[in-house]
C-alpha positions as a Python dict, from the first residue, in 0.01 Angstrom:
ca = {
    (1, 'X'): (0, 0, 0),
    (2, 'X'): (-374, -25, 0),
    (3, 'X'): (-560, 4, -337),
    (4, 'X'): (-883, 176, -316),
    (5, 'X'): (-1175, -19, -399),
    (6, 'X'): (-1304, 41, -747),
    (7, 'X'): (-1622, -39, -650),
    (8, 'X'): (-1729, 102, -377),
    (9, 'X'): (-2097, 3, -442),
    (10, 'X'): (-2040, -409, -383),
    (11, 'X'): (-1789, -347, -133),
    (12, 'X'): (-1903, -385, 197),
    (13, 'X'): (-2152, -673, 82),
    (14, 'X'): (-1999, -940, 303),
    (15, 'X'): (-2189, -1232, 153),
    (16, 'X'): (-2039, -1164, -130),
    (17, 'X'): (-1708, -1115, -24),
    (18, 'X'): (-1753, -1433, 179),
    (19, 'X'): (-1837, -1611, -107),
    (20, 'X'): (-1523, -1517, -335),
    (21, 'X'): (-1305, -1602, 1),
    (22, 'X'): (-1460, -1988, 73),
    (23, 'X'): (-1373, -2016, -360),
    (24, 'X'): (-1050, -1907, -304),
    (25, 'X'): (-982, -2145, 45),
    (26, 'X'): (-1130, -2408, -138),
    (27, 'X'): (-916, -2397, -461),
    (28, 'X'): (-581, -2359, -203),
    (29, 'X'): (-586, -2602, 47),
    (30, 'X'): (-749, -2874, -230),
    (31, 'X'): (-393, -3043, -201),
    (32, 'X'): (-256, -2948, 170),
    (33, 'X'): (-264, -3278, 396),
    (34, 'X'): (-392, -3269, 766),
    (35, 'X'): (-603, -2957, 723),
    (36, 'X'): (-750, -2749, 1057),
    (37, 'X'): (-936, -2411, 1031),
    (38, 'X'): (-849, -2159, 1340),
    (39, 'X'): (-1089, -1853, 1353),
    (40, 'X'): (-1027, -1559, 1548),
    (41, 'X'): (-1283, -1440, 1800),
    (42, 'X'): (-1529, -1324, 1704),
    (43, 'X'): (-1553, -1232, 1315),
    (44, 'X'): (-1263, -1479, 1251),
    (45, 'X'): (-1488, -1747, 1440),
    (46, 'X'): (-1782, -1673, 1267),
    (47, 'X'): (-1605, -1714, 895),
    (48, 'X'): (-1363, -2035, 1048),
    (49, 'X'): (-1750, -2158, 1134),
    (50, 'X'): (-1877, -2143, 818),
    (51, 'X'): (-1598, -2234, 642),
    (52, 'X'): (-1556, -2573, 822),
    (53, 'X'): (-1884, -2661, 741),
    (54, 'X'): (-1840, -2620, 341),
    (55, 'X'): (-1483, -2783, 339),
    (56, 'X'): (-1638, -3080, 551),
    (57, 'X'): (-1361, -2968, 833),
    (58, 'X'): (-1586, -2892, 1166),
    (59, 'X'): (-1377, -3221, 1351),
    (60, 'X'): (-1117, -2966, 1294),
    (61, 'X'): (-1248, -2606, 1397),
    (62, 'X'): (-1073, -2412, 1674),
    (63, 'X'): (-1096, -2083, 1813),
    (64, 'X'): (-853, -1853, 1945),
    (65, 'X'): (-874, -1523, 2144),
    (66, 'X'): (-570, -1361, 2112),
    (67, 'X'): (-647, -1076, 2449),
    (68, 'X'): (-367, -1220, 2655),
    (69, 'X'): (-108, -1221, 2375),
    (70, 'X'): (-154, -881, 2243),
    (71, 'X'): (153, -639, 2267),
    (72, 'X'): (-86, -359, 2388),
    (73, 'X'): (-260, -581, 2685),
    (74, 'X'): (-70, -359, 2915),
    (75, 'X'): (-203, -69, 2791),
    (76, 'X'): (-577, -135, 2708),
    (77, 'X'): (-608, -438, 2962),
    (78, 'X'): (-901, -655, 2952),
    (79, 'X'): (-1166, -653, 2716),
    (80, 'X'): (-1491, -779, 2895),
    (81, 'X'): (-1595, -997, 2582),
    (82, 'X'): (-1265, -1241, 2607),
    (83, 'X'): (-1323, -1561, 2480),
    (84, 'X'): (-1197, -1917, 2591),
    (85, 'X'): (-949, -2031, 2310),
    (86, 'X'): (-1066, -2350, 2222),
    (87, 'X'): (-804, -2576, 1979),
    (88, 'X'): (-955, -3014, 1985),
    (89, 'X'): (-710, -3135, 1781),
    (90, 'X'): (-348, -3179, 1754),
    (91, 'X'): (-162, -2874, 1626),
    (92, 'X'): (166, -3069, 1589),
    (93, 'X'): (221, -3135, 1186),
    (94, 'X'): (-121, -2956, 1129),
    (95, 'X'): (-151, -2702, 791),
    (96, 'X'): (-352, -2446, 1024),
    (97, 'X'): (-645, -2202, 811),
    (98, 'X'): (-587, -1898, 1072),
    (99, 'X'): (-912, -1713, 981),
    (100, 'X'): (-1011, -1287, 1070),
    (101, 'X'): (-1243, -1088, 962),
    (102, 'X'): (-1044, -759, 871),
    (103, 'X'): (-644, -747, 804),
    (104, 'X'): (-534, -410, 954),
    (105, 'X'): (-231, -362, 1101),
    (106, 'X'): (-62, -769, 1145),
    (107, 'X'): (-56, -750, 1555),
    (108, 'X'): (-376, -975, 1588),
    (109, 'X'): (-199, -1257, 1333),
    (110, 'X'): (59, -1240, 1571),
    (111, 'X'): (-45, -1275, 1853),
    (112, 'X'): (-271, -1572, 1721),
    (113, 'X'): (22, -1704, 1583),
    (114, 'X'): (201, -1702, 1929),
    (115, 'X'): (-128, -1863, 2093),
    (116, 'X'): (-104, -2157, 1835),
    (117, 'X'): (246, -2258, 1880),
    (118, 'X'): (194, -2289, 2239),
    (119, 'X'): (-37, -2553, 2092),
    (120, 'X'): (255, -2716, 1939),
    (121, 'X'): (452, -2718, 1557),
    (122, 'X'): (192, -2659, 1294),
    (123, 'X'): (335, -2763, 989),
    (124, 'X'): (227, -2477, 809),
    (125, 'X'): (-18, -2152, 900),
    (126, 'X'): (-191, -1959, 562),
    (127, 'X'): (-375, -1685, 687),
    (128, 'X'): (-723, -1594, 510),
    (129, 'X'): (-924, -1277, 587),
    (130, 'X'): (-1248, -1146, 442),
    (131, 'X'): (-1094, -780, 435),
    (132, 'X'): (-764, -599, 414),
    (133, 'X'): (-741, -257, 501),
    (134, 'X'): (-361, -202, 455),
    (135, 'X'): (-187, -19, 733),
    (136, 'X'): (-1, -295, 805),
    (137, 'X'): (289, -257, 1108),
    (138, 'X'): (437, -593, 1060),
    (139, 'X'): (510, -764, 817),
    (140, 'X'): (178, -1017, 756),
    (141, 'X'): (9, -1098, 462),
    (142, 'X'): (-260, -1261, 420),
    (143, 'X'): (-258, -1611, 169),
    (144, 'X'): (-666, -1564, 103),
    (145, 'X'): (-799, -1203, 80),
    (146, 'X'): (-1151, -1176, -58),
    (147, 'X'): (-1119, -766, -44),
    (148, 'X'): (-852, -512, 5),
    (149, 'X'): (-1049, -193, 135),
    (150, 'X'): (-931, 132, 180),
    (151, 'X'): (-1064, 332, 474),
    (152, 'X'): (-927, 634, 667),
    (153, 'X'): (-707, 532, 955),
    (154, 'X'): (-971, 632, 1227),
    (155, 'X'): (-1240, 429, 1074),
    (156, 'X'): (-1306, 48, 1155),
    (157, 'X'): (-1419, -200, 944),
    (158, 'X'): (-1642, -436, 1133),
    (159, 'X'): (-1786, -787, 1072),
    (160, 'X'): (-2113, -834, 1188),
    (161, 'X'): (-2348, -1174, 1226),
    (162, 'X'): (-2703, -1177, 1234),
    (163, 'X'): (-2920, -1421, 1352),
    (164, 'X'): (-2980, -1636, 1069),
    (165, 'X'): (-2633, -1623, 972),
    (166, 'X'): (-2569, -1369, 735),
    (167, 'X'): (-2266, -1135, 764),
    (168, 'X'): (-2231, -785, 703),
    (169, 'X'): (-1988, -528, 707),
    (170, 'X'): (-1995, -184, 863),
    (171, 'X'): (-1730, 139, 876),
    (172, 'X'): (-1743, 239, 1240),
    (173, 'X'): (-1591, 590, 1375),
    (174, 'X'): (-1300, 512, 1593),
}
């Protein structure tokens, strides 16, 4: 079920929203051992970025592009903005930060989560995403939610990084 935002105002202020997420990542991995951060291309990256910078972590930053491991490949093919996945550290034993920019429907956690064990055994994944939409099809959720956001199903909610650095959030028309 996706609550609607109360207010609506302060909602897509993704500074904000990024700040209340790094709190929240900070105060719950403060005790997990052998810490990595995995961001998702591209808005996932860009958070997993800055978030390994403030936790001290960037020895441990990967990046994943989950286009091969989708369930709808088949059917979309090839997006011509793929990614190399990019994991330089061992995944065996590792509690994995799998960072994205908007939680929709769960199929992009999985398939990120199928990339990463053909890394090897993490010990543990906790998911963290600046935004969660609902609609979920499978049955994710995410450990650190800065948001949830309630938009009409052919809306998108879209991360965006400017220049300097500074992330904001859009609703795009499907």
């Amino acid at each position: 079920m996706t609550i609607p935002n109360p207010n609506p105002d302060h909602a897509l202020d993704a500074e904000a929203l990024y700040t209340v997420l790094a709190q929240q990542v900070k105060t719950g991995l403060a005790q997990a051992e052998n810490v990595a951060i995995v961001g998702i291309h591209s808005g996932g990256a860009w958070l997993a970025e800055r978030l390994a910078k403030e936790l001290q972590l960037t020895e441990r930053l990967g990046f994943i592009d989950v286009s091969f491991y989708r369930d709808d490949f088949s059917e979309k093919g090839l997006r011509p903005d793929v990614k190399p996945t990019q994991i330089p550290f061992d995944v065996d034993g590792a509690t994995i930060l799998l960072v994205d920019d908007v939680l929709y429907t769960g199929r992009t956690t999985r398939a990120a989560i199928n990339e990463l064990f053909d890394y090897g055994r993490p010990a543990r994944i906790m998911l963290a995403a600046l935004a969660d939409r609902g609609g979920r099809e499978l049955p994710v959720a995410a450990d650190f939610v800065a948001k949830t956001i309630s938009i009409p199903g052919q809306q998108s909610l879209v991360l965006q990084r400017a220049d300097d650095g500074r992330f904001s959030l859009t609703v795009d028309h499907v």
